[in-house]
N, C-alpha and C positions, 0 to 999 in steps of 0.2 A: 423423669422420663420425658415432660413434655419440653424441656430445655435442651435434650441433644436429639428430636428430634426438629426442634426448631433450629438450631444450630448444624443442623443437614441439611434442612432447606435452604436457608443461606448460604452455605456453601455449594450445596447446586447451583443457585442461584448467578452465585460470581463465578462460576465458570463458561455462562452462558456470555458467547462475545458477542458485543453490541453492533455489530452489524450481523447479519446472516444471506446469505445470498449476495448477489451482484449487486452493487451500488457503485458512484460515480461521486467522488471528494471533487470541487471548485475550487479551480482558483487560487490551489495550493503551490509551490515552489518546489521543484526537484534541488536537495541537499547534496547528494551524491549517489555517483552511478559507477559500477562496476561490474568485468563480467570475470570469467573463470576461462583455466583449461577446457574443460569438459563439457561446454557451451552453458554455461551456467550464467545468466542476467540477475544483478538485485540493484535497487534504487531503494532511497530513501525519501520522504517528502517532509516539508515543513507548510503548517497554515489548514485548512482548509475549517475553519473557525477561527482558532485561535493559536498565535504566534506562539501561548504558553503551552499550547499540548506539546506531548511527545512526537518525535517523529516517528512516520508508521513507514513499518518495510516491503517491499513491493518485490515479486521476482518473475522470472520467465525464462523460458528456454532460448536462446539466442543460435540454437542450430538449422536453421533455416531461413528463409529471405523475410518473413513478416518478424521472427525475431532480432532480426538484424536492423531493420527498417525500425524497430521501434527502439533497438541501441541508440540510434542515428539520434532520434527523435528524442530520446533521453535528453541523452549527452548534448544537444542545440540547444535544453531547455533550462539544463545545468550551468551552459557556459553563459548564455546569457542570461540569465535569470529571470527568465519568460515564465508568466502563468501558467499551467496547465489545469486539462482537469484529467483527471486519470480517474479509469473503472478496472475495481478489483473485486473479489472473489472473497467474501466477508467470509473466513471459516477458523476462526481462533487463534492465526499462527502471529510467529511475529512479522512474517513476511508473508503477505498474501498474493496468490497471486495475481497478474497483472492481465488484463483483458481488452483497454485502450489508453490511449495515451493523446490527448488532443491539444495542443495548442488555442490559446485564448488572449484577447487584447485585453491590455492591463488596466 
């Protein structure tokens, strides 16, 4: 008994995502940015620790002029392979979404 209820707890446990709320990755590198028909934004990032993490996926609505403005900004940070630090919305997915996008000296 007290082995699958420990074995619950762990498993609650790993599904709690390690960030929650808004927070702000440094000084990571935009890998690739695309949008959709349907004004749909997703980026991916590499860094903001370690070159060995996984890259995390970032999204946004791109139907509007701040979505569009942050395409922009994307895609400058992509082609040149500019720092950034991006704030996103820590909520378990594999793409979180996106909330800023700032440019940083390398």
């Amino acid at each position: 008994m007290n082995t699958k209820l420990l074995a619950a707890f762990l498993l609650a446990l790993s599904a709690v995502p390690s960030h929650a709320g808004e927070y702000t990755d440094q000084k990571v590198r935009i890998v690739n940015v695309k949008a959709n028909a349907d004004g749909n934004c997703f980026g991916r990032m590499k860094g903001g620790g370690s070159w060995d993490s996984p890259d995390q996926g970032f999204t946004w609505s791109c139907n509007n002029t701040w979505g569009r403005n942050l395409l922009s900004l994307a895609n400058l940070a992509y082609l040149t392979n500019s720092p950034v630090n991006i704030t996103l919305i820590g909520n378990g997915a594999d793409y979180k979404p996106l909330r800023a996008i700032e440019l940083v000296a390398p």
